[in-house]
C-alpha positions as CSV (number, residue, x, y, z in Angstrom):
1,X,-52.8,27.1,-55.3
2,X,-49.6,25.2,-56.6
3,X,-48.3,26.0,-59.9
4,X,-49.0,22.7,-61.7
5,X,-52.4,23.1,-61.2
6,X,-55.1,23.8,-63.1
7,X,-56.1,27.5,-63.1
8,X,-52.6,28.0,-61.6
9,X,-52.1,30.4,-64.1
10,X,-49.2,28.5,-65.4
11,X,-46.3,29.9,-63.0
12,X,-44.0,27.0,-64.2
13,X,-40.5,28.6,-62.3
14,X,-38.8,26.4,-65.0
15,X,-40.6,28.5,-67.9
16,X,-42.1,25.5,-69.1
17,X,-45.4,27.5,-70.8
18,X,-46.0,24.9,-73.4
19,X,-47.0,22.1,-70.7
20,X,-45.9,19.6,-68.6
21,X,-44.9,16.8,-71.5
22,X,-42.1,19.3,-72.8
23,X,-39.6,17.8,-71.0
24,X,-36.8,19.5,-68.4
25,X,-35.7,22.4,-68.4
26,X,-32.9,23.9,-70.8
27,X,-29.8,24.2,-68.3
28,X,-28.2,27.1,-71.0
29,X,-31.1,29.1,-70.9
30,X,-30.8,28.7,-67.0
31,X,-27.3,29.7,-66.9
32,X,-27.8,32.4,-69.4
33,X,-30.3,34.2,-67.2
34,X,-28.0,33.7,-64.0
35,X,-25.2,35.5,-66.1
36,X,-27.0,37.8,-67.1
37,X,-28.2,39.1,-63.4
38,X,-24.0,39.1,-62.9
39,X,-24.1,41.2,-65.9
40,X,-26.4,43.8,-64.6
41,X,-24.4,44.4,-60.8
42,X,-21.4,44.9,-63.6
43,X,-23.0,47.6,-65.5
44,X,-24.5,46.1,-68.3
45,X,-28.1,47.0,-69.9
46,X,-30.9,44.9,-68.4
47,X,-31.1,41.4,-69.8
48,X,-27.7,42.0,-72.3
49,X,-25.2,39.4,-73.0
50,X,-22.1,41.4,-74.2
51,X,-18.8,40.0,-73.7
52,X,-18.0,42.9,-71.5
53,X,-21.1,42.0,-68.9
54,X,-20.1,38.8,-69.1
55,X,-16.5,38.4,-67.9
56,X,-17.0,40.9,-65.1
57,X,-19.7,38.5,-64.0
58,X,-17.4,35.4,-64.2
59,X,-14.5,37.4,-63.0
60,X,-16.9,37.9,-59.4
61,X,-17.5,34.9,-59.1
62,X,-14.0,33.6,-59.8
63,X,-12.8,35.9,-57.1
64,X,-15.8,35.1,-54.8
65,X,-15.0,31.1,-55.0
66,X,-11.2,31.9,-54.3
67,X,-11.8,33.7,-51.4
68,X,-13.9,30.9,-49.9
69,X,-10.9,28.5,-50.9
70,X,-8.7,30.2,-48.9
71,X,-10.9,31.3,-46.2
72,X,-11.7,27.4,-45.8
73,X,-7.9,26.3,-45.5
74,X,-7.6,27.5,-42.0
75,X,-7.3,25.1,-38.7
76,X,-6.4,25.0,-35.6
77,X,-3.9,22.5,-33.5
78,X,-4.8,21.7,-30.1
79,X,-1.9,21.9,-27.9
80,X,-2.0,18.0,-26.9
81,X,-2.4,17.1,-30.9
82,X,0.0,17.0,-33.7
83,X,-1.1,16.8,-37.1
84,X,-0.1,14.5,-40.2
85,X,-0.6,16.1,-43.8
86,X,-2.0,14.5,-46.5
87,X,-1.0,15.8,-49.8
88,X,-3.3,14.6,-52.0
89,X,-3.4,11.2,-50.0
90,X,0.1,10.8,-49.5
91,X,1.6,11.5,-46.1
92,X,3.7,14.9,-46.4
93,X,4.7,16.4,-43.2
94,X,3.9,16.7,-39.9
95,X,2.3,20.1,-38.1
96,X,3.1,21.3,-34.3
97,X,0.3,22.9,-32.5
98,X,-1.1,26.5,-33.3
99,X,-2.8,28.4,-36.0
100,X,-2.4,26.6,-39.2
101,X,-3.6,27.2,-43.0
102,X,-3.5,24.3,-45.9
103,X,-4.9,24.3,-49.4
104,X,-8.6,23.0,-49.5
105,X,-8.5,20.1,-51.7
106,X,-5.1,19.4,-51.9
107,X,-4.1,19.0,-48.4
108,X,-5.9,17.4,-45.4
109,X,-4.6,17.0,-41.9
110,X,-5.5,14.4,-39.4
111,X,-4.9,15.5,-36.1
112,X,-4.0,13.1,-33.3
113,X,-4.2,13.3,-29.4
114,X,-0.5,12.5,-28.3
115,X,-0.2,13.5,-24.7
116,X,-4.0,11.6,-23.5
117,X,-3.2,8.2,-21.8
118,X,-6.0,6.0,-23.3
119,X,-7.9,3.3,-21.2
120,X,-9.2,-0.1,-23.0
121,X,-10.9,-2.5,-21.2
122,X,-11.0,-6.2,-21.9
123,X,-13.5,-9.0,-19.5
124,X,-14.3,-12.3,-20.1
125,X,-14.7,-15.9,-18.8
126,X,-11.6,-17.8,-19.4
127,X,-9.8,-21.4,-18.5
128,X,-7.3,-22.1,-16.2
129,X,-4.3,-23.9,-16.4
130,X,-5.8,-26.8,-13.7
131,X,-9.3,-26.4,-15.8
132,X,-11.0,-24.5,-13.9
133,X,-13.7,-21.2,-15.2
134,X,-12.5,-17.5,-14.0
135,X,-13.7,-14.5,-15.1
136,X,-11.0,-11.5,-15.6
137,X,-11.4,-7.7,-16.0
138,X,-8.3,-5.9,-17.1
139,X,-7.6,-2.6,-18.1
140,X,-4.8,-1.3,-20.4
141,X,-3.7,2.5,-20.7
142,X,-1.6,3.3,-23.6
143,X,-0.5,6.6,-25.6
144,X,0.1,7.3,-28.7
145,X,3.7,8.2,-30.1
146,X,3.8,8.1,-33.7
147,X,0.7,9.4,-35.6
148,X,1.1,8.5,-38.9
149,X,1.8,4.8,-37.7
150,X,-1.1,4.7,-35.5
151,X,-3.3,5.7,-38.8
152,X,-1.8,4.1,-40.9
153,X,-0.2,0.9,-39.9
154,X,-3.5,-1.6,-39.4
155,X,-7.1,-0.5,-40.4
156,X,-8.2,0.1,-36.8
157,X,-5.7,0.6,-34.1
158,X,-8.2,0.5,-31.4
159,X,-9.8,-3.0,-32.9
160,X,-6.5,-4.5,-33.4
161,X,-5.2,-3.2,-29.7
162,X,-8.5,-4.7,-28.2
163,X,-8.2,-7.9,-30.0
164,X,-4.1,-8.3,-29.1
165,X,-4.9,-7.6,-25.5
166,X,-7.7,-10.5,-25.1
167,X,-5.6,-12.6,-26.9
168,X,-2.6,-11.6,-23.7
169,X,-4.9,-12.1,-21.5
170,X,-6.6,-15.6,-22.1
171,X,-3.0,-17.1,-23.0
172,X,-1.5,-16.4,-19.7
173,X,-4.6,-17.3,-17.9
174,X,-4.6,-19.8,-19.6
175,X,-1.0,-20.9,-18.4
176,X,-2.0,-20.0,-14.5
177,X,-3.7,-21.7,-11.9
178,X,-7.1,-20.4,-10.5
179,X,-5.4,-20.0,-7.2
180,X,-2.7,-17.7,-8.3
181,X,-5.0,-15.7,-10.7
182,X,-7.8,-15.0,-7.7
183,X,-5.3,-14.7,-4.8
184,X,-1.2,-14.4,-4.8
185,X,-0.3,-14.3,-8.2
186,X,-2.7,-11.4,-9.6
187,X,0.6,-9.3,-9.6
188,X,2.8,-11.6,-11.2
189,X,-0.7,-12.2,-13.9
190,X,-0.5,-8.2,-14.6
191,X,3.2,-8.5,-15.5
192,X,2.8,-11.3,-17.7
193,X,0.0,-9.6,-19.9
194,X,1.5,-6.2,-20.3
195,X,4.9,-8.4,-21.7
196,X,2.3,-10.3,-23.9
197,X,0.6,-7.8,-25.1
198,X,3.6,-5.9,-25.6
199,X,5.0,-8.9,-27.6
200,X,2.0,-9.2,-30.0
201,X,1.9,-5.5,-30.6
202,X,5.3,-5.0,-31.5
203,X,5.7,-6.4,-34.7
204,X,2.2,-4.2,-35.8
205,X,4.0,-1.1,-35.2
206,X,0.8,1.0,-34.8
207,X,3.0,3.8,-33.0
208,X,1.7,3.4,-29.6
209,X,3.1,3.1,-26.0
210,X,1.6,0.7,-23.0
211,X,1.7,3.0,-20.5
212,X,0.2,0.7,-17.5
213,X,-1.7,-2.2,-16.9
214,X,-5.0,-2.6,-14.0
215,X,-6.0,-5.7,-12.8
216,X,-9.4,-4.8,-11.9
217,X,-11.1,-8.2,-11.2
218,X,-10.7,-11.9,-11.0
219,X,-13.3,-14.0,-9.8
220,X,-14.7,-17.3,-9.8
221,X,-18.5,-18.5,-11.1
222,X,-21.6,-17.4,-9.3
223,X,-21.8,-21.3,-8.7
224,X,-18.8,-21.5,-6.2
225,X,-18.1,-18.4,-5.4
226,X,-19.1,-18.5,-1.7
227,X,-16.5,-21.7,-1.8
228,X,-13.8,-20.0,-3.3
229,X,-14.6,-17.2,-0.7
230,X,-14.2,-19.4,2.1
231,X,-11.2,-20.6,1.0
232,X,-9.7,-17.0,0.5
233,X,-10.7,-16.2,3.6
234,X,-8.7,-19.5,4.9
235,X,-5.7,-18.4,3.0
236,X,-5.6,-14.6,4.7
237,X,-6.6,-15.9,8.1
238,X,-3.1,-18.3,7.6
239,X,-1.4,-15.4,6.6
240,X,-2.5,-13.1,9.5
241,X,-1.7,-15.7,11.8
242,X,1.5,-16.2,10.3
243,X,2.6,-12.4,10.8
244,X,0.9,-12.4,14.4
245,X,4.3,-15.2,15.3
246,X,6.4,-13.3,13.5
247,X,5.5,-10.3,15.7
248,X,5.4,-12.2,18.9
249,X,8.5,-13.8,18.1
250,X,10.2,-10.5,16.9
251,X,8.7,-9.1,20.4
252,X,9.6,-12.1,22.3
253,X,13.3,-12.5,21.4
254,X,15.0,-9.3,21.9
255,X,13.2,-9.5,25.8
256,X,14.6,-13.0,26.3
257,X,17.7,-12.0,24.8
258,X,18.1,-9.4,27.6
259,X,17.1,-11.4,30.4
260,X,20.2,-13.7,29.0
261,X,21.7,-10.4,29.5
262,X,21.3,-9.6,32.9
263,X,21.6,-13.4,34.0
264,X,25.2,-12.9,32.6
265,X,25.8,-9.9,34.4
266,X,24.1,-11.4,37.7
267,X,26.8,-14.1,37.5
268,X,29.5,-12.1,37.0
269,X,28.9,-9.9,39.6
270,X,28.7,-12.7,42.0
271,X,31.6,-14.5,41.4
272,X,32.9,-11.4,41.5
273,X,31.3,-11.0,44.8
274,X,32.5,-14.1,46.0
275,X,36.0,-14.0,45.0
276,X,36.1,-10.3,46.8
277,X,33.9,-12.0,50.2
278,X,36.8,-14.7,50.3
279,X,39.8,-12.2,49.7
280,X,38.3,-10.2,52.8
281,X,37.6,-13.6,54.5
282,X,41.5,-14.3,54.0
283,X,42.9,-10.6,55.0
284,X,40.7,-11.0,57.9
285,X,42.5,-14.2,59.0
286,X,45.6,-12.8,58.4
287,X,45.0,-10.2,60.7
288,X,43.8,-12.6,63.1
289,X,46.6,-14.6,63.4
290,X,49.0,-12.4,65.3
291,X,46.4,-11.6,67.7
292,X,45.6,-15.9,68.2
293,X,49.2,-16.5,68.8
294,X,49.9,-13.8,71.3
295,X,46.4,-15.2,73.6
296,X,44.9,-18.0,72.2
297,X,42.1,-18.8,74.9
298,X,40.7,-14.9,75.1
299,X,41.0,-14.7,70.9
300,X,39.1,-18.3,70.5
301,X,37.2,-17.4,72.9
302,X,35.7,-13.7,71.7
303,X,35.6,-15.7,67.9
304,X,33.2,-18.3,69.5
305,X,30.9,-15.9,71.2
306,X,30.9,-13.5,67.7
307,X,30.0,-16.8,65.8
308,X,27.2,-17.5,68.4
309,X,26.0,-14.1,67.9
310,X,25.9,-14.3,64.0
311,X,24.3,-17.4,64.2
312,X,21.3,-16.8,67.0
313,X,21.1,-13.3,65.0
314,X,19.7,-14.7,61.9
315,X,16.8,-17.4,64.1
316,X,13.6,-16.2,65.8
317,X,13.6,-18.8,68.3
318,X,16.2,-19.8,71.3
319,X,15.7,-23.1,72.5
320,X,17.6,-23.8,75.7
321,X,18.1,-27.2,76.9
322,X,18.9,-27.0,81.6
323,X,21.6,-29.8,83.0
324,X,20.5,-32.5,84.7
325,X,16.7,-31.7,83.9
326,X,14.1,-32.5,81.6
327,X,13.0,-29.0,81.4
328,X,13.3,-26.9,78.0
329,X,13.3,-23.1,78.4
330,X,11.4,-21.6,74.7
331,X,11.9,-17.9,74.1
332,X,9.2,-16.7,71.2
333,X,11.5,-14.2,70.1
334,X,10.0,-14.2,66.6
335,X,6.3,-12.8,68.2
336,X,8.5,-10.4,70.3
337,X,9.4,-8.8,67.2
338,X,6.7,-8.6,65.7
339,X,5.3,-6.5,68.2
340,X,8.2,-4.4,68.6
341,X,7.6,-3.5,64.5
342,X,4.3,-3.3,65.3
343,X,4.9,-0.6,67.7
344,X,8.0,1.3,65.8
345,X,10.1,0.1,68.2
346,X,13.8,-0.3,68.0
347,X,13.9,-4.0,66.6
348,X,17.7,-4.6,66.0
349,X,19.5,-5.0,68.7
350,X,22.9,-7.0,69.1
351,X,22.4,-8.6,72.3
352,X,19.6,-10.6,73.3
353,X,19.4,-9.5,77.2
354,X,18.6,-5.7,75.7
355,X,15.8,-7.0,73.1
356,X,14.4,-8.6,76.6
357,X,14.8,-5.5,78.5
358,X,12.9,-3.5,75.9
359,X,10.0,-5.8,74.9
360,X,6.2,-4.5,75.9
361,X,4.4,-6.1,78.9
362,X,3.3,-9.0,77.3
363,X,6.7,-9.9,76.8
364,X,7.9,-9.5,80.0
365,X,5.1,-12.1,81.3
366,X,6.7,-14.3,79.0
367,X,10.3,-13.7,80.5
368,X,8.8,-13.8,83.8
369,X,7.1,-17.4,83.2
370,X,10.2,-18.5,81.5
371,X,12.4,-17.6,85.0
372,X,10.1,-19.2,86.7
373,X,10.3,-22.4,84.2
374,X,14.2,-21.7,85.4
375,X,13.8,-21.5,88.8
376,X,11.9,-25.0,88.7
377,X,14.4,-26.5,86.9
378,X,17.5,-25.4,88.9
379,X,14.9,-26.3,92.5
380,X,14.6,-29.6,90.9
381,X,18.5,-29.7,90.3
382,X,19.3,-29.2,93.8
């Protein structure tokens, strides 16, 4: 049964035993009786109020409440953090990492993440320099140098970081083609932002650092995007085509270059050939002389017969022409040897009457039927 019941048999905890309408509570009786529990644990009589009682009571708690204080003014520095001290709101000092105590309502610290590289991202559909829609996804990572100027020089770094880097990013979109944001220039696009956004931010001086920028993504409207993807594909199909003839032509070159080479070379070694052919052609001659003028007829004579032989020794046929006769004798000399190589047989010989002598059967009916032809010819003669 609660207490404010009736029949609760008035346990008012407030002591209220004339009835609810008496108003609250008196707080001095209240704090009487809580001094006066203190004034028991301190030796005091049960339920006295001396002076004595009394400030061994308050001393307690004095002590009690001071060792809470100081108990409470202990923190701890993450290695990556440094913290900035408040003295009683006013920037005092700042604390390395480690084990640190600070009075409890006079000092607060703020401790700050120095060494994390951050990552904000920023997307959006934006206009083009030629007027044209592209949506952009960027990313910027910064870190933080200064603490006390990334608390305390704008409301909100983060908001103010987020809201410079949009800003970066739609005014150089905005002064770029479609083209170079969605194929070649995406690089040259990243540089541009980061030395935007670096611009903007600088004159905030929120103590921060723009570590890198990320172009994630730039791409056109659902609308056109298969368009814009055919085009892309156009543009690295020209390039891959392009590098294939500058391979070719890098392979091509250095090939023709030695075939230009070797030509050279060839040349030079036969005009070198040729100069040395005609020198021995003229120390032959000179040789040659002496013996002409000593016997002219047997000399012209043996140079004839050699030429003969030089000259019948490069021909596979012999075509021999009787006096007086219509007759033509025709050696096949060129099937002769064929059947000679056929055969492994000796196939160069100097003089024509051996070849003849060594030729196979079939051959020699040849030779025969060509005497024959001969014999005719000279019978007709006579």
């Amino acid at each position: 049964m609660a207490w404010n019941e009736p029949g609760g048999n008035n346990n008012d905890p407030w002591k209220n035993r004339g009835g609810r309408d008496q108003g609250p509570p008196d707080l001095d009786e209240v704090f009487k009786n809580i001094l006066n529990k203190f004034g028991k644990f301190g030796g005091g009589k049960g339920g006295s109020s001396d002076g004595k009682g009394f400030g061994l009571g308050l001393g307690l708690v004095v002590g009690l409440l001071v060792i809470v204080w100081f108990i409470s003014g202990f923190y701890t520095i993450r290695e990556a953090e440094r913290g900035v001290v408040l003295r009683f709101g006013e920037f005092s000092h700042f604390v390395e990492p480690g084990l640190r105590w600070k009075p409890t309502f006079v000092d607060s610290v703020l401790p700050v993440d120095v060494q994390t590289v951050r990552s904000l991202p920023s997307s959006g559909s934006m206009l083009t320099q030629d007027e044209n829609v592209v949506r952009v996804e960027m990313e910027v990572q910064y870190r933080i140098l200064e603490p006390y100027k990334y608390n305390f020089s704008v409301t909100s770094p983060e908001t103010s970081l987020s809201q410079a880097f949009d800003s970066a990013i739609r005014y150089v979109v905005g002064h770029s083609k479609m083209d170079d944001v969605l194929t070649s220039g995406r690089e040259v696009a990243r540089q541009n932002v980061s030395e935007e956004l670096q611009a903007i931010i600088e004159p905030y001086d929120m103590g921060i650092s723009i570590v890198d920028m990320n172009f994630k993504d730039a791409r056109p409207p659902e609308e056109v995007k298969a368009a814009f993807d055919d085009a892309i594909a156009a543009q690295e199909d020209e390039q891959r085509f392009i590098n294939e003839a500058e391979a070719y032509s890098r392979e091509i070159e250095p090939r023709a270059r030695g075939q230009v080479n070797r030509m050279a070379e060839e040349a030079q070694a036969y005009k070198e050939q040729s100069i040395l052919k005609a020198q021995g052609e003229i120390a032959r001659f000179e040789e040659l002389l002496p013996q002409y003028q000593a016997a002219p007829k047997v000399t012209r004579s043996r140079i004839y017969l050699e030429t003969l032989e030089s000259v019948y020794s490069n021909t596979s046929k012999i075509m021999v022409d009787t006096k007086g006769s219509g007759n033509m004798l025709y050696l096949p000399l060129d099937k002769i040897l064929e059947k000679q190589n056929a055969s492994n047989a000796p196939s160069t010989n100097r003089s024509t009457l051996e070849g003849l002598r060594n030729q196979d059967p079939v051959s020699s009916n040849v030779t025969q039927d060509s005497n024959i032809r001969s014999d005719r010819s000279r019978s007709g003669r006579n």
